[in-house]
The first five atom37 places (N, CA, C, CB, O) and aatype in JSON, in Angstrom:
{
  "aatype": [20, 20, 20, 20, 20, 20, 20, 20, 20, 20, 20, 20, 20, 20, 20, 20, 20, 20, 20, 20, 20, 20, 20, 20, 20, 20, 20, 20, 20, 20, 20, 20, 20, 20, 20, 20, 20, 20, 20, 20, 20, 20, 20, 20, 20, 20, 20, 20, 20, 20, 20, 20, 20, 20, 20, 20, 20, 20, 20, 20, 20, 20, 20, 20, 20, 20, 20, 20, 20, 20, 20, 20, 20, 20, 20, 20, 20, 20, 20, 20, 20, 20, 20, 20, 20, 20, 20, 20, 20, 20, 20, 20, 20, 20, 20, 20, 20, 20],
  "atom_mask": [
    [1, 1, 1, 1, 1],
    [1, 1, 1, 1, 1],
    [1, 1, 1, 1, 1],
    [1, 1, 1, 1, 1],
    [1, 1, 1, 1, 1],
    [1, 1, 1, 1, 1],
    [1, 1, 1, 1, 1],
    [1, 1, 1, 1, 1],
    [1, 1, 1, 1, 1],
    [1, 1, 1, 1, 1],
    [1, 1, 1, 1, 1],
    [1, 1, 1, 1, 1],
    [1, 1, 1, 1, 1],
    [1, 1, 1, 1, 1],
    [1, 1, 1, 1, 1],
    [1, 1, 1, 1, 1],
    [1, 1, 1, 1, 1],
    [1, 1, 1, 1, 1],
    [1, 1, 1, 1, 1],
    [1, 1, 1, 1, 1],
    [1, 1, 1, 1, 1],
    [1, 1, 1, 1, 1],
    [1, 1, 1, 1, 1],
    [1, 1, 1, 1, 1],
    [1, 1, 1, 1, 1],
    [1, 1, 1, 1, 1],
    [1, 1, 1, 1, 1],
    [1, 1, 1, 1, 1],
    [1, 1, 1, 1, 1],
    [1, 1, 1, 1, 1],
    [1, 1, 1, 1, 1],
    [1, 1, 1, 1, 1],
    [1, 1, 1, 1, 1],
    [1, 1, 1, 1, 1],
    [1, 1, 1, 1, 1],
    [1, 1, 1, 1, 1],
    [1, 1, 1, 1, 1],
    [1, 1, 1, 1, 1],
    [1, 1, 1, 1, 1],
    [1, 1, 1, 1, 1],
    [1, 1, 1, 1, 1],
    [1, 1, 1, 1, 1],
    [1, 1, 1, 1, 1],
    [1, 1, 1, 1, 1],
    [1, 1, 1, 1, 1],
    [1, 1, 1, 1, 1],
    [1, 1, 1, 1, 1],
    [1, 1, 1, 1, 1],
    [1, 1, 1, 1, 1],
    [1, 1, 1, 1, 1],
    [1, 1, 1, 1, 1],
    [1, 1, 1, 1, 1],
    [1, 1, 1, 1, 1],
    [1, 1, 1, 1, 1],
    [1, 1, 1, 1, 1],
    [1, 1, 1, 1, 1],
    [1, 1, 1, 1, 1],
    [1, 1, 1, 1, 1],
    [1, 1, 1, 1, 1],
    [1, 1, 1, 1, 1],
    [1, 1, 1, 1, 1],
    [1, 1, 1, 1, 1],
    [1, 1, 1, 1, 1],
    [1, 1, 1, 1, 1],
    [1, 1, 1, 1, 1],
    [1, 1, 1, 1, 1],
    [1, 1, 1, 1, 1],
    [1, 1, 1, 1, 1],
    [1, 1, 1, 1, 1],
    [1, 1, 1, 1, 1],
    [1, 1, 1, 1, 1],
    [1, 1, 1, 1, 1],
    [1, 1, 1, 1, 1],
    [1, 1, 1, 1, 1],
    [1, 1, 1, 1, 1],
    [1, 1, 1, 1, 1],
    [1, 1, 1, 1, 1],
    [1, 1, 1, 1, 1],
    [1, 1, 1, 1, 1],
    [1, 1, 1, 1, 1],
    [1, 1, 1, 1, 1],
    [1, 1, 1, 1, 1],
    [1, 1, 1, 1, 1],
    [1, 1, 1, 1, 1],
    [1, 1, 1, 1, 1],
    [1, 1, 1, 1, 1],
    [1, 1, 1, 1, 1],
    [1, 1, 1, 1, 1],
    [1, 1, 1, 1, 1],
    [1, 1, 1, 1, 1],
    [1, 1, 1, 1, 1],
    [1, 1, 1, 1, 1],
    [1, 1, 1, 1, 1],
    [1, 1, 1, 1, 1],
    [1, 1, 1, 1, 1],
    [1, 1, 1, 1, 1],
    [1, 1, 1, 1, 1],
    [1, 1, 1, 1, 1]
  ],
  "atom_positions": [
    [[-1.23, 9.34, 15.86], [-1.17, 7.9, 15.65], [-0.07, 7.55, 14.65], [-2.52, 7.36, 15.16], [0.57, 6.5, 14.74]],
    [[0.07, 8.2, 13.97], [0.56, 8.02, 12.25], [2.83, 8.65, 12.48], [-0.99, 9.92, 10.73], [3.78, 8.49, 11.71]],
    [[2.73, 9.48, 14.21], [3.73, 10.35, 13.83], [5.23, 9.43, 14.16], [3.52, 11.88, 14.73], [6.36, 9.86, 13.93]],
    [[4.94, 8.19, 14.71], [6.08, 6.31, 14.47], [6.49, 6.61, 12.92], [4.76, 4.11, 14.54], [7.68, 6.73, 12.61]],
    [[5.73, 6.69, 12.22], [6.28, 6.37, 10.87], [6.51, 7.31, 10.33], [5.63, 5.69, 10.04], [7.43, 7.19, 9.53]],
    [[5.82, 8.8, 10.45], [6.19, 9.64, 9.56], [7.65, 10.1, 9.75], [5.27, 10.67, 9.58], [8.33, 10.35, 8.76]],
    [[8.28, 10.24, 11.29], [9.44, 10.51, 11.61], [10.45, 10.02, 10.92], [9.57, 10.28, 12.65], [11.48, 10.58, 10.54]],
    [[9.91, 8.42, 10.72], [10.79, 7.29, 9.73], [11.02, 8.06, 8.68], [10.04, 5.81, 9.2], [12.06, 8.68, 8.88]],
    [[10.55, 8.33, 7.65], [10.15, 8.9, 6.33], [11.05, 10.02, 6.15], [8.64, 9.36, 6.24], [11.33, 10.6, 7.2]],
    [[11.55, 10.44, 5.16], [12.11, 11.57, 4.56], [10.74, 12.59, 3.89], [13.25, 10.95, 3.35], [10.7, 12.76, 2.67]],
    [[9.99, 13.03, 4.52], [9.46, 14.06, 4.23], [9.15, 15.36, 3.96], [9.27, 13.98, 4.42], [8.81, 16.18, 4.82]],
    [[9.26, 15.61, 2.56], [9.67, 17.4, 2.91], [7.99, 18.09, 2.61], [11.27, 18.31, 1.36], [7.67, 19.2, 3.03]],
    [[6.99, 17.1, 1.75], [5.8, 17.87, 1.83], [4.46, 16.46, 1.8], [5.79, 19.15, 0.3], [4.33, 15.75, 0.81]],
    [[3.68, 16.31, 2.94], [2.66, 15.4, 2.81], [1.7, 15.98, 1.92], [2.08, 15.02, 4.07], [1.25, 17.13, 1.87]],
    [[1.44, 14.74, 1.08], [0.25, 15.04, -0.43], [-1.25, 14.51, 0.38], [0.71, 13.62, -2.36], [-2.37, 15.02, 0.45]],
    [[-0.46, 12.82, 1.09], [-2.16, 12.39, 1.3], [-1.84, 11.04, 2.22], [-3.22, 11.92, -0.48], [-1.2, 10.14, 1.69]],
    [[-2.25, 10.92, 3.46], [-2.15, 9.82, 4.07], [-4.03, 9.29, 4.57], [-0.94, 10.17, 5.4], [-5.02, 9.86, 5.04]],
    [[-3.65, 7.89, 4.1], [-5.21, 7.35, 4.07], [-4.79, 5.81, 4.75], [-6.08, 7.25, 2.16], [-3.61, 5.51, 4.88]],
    [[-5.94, 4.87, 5.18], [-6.11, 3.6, 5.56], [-6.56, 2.71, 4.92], [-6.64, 3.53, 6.38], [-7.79, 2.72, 4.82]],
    [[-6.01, 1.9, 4.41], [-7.12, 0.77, 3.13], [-7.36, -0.65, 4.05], [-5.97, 0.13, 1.15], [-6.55, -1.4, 4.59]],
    [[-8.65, -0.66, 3.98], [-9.33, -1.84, 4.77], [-9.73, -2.51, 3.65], [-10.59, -1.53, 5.84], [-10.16, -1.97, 2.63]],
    [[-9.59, -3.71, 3.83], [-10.19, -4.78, 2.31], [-10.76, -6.03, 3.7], [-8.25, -5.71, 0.62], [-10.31, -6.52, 4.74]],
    [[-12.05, -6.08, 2.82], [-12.9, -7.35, 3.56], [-12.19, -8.47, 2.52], [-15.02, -7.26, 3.46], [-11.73, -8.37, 1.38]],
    [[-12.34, -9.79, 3.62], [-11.79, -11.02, 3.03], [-12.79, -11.49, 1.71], [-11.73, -12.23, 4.27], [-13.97, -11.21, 1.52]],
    [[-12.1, -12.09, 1.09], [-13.23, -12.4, -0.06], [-12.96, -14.02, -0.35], [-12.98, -11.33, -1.66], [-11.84, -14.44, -0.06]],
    [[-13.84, -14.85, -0.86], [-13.58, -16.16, -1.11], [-12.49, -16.55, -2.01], [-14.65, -16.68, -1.55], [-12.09, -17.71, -1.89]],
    [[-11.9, -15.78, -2.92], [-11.12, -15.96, -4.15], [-9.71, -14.67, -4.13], [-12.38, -15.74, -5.61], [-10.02, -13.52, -3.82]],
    [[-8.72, -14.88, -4.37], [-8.14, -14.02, -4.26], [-8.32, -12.62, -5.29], [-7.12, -14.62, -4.2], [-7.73, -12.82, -6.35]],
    [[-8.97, -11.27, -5.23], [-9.54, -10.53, -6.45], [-8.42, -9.38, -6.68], [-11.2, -9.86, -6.15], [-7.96, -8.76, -5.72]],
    [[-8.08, -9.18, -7.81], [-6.81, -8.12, -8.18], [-7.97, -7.03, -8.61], [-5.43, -8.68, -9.67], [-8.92, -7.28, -9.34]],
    [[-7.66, -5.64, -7.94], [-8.45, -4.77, -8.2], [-7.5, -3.67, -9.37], [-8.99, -4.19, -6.73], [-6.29, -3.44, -9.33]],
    [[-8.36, -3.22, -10.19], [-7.47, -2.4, -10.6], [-6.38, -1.48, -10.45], [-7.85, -2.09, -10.86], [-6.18, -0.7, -9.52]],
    [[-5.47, -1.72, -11.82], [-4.3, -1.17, -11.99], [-4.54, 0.71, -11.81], [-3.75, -1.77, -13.54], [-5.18, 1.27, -12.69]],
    [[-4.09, 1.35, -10.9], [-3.78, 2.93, -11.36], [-2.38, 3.5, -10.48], [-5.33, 4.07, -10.92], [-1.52, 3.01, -9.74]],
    [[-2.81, 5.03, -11.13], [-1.74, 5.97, -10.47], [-2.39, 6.29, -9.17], [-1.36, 7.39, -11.35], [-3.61, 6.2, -9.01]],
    [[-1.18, 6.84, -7.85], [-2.29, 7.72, -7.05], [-1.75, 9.07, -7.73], [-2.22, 7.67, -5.07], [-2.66, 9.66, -7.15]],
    [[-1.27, 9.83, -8.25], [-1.27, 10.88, -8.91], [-0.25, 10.74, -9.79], [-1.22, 11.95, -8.18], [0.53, 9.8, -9.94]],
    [[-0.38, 12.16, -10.58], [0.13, 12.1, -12.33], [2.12, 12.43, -12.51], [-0.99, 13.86, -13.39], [2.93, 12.23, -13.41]],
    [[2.22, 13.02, -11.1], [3.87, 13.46, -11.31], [4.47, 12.26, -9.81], [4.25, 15.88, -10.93], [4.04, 11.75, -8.78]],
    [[5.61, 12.34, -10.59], [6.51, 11.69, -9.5], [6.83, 12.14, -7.7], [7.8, 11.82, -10.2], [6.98, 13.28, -7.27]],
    [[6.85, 11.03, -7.04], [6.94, 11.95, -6.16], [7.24, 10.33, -4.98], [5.36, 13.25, -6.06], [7.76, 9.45, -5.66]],
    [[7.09, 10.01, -3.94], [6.99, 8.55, -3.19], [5.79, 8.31, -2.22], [8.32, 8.32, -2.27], [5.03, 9.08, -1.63]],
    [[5.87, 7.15, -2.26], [5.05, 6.47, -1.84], [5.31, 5.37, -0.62], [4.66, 6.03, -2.9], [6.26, 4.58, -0.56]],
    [[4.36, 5.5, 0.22], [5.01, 4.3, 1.32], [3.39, 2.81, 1.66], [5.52, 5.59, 3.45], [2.38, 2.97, 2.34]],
    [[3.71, 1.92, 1.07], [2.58, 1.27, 2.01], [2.79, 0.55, 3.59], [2.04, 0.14, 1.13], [3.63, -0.35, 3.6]],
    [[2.31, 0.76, 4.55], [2.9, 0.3, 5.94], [1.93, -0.6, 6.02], [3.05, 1.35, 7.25], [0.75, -0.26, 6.15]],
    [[2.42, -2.21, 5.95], [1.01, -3.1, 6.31], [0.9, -3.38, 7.64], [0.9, -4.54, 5.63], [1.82, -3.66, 8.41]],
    [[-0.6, -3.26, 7.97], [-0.4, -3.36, 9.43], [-0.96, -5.07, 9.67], [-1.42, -2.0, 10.37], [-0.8, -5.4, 10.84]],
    [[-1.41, -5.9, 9.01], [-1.28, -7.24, 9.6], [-1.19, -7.95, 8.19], [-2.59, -7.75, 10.69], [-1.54, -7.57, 7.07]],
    [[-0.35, -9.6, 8.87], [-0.52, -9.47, 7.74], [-1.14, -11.05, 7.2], [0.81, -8.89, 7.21], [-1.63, -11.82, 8.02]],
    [[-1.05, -11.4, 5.73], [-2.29, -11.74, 5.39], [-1.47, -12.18, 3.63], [-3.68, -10.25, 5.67], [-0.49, -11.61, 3.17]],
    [[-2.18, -13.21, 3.01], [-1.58, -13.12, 1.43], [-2.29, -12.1, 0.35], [-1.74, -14.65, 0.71], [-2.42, -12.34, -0.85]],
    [[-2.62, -11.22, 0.86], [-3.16, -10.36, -0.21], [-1.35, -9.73, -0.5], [-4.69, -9.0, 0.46], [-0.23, -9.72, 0.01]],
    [[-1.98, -9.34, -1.5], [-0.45, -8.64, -2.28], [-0.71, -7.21, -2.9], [0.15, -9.69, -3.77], [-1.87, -6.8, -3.02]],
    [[0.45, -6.39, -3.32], [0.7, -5.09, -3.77], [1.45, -5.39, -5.07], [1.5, -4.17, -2.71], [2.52, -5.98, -4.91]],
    [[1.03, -5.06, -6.57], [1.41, -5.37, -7.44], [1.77, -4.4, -8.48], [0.75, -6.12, -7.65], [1.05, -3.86, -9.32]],
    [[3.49, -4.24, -8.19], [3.96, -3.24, -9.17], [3.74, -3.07, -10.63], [5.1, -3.28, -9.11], [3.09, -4.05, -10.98]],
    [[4.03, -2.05, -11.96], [4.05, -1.83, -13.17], [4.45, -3.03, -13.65], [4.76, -0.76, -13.54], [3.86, -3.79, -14.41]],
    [[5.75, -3.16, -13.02], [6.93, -4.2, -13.7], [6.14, -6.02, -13.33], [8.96, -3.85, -12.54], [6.23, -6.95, -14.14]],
    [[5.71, -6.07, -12.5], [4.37, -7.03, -12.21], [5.19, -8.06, -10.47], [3.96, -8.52, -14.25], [4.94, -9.14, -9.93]],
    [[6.08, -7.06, -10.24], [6.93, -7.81, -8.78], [5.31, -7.7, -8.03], [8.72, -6.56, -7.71], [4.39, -6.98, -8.43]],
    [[5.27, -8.68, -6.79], [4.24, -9.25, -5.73], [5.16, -8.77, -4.71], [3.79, -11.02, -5.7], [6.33, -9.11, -4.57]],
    [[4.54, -7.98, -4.06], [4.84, -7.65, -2.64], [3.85, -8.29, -1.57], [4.81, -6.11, -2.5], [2.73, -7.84, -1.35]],
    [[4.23, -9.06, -1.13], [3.74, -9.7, 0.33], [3.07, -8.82, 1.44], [5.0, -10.28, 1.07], [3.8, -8.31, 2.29]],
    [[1.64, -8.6, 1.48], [1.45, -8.68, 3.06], [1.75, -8.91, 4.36], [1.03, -9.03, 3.21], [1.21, -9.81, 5.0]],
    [[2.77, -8.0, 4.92], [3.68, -8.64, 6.34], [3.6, -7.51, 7.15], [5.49, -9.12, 6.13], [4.12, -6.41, 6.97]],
    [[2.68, -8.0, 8.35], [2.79, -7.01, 9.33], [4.03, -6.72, 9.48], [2.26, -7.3, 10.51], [4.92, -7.57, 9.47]],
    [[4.3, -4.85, 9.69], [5.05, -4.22, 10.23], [6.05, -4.11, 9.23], [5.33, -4.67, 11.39], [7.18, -3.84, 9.65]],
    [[5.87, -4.28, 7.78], [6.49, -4.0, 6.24], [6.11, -2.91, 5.8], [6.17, -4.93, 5.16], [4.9, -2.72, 5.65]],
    [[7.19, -1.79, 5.43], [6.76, -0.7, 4.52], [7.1, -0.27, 3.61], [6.69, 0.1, 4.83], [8.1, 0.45, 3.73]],
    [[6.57, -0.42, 2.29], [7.4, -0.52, 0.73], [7.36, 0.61, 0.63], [6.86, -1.26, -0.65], [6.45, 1.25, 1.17]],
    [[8.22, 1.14, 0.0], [8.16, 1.99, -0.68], [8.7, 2.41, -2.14], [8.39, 2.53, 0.01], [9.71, 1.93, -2.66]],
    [[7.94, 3.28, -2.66], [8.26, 3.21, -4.44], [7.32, 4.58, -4.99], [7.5, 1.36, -5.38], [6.84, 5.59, -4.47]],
    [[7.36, 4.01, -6.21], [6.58, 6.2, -6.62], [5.09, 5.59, -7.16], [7.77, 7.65, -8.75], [4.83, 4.81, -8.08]],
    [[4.44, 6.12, -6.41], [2.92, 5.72, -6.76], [2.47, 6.63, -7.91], [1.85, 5.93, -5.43], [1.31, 7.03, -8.0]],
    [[3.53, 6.97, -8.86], [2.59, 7.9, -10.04], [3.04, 6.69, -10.94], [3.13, 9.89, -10.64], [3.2, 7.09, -12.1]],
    [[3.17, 6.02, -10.87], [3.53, 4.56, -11.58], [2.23, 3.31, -11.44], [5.07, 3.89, -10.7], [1.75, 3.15, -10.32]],
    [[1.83, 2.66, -12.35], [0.82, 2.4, -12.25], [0.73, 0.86, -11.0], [0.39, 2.34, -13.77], [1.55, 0.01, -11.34]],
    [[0.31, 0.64, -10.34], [-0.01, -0.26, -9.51], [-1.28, -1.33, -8.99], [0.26, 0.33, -8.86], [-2.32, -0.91, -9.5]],
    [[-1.48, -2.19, -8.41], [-2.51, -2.43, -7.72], [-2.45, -3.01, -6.52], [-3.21, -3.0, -8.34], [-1.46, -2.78, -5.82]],
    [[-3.4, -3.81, -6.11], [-3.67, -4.25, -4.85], [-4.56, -5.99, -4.66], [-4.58, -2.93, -4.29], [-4.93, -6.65, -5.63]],
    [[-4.69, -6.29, -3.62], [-5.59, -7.35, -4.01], [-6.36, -7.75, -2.65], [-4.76, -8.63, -4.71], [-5.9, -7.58, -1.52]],
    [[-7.74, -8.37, -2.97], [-7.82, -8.54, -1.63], [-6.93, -9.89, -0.63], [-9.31, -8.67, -1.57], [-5.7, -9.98, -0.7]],
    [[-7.64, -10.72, 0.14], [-7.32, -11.57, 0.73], [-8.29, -12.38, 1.56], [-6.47, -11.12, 1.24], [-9.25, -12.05, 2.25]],
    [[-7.59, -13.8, 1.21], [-8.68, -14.93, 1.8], [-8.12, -15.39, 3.1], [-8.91, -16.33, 0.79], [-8.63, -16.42, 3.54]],
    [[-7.37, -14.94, 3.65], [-6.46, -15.94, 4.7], [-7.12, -15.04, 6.14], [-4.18, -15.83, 4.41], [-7.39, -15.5, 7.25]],
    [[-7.21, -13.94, 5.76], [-7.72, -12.87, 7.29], [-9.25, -12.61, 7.03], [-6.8, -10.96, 7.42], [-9.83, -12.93, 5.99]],
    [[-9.86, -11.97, 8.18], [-10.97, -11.43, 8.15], [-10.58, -10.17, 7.18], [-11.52, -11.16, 9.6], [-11.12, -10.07, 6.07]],
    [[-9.59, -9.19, 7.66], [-9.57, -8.34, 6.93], [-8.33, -7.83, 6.27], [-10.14, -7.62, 7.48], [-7.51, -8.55, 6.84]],
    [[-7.44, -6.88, 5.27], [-6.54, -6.65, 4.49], [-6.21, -5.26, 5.53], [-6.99, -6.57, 2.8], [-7.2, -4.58, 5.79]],
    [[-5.23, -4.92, 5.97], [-5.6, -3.56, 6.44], [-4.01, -2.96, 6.23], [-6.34, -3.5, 8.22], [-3.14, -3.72, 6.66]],
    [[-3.67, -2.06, 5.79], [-2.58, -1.21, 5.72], [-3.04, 0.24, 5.27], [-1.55, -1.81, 4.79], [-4.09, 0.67, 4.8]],
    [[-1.35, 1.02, 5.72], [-1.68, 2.79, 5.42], [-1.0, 3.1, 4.22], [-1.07, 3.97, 6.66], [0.1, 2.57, 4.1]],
    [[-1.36, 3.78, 3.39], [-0.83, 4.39, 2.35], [-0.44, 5.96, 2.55], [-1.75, 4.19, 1.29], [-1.34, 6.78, 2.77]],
    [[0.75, 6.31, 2.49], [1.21, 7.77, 2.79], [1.63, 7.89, 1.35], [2.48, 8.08, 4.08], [2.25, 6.89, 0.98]],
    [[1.49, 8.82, 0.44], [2.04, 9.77, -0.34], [2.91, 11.32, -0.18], [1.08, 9.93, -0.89], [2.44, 11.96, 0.75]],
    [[3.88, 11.91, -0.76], [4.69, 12.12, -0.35], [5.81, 12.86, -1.01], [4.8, 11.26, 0.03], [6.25, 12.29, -2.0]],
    [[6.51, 14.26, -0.61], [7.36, 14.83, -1.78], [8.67, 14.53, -0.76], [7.0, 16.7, -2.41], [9.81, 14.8, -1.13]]
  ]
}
């Protein structure tokens, strides 16, 4: 399913590819700030629909929810996420990555 994008990608070693589903919520909710791990390395989020929930860097830039958008940046840097009121649901993939 996943091998559209990984081809995209400069990959020389996969750490961790996962799916983040967020149910809609009445209020827009910023979930906590973290790392996905402690050393440097990249990160890709691929949103698959899209929606005003946002991705919120260290430096505090808002990345937009847009189907068929894939940021990328070093997830050992601290980050978050948020949900969203505009869809039923938030849904994008997170690949990590050497």
């Amino acid at each position: 399913i996943f091998s559209p994008i990984l081809t995209r990608l400069d990959i020389k070693s996969l750490i961790r590819i996962k799916v983040n589903l967020y149910a809609r919520t009445s209020t827009l909710e910023a979930h906590p700030s973290h790392a996905d791990e402690e050393y440097p390395h990249t990160g890709a989020i691929f949103y698959l629909n899209t929606n005003n929930g946002k991705t919120i860097l260290e430096d505090g830039t808002k990345i937009d929810s847009v189907a068929n958008r894939v940021l990328l940046f070093d997830p050992s840097k601290k980050h978050s996420s948020t949900s969203a009121t505009d869809s039923k649901i938030r849904l994008n993939v997170n690949i990590n990555y050497g």
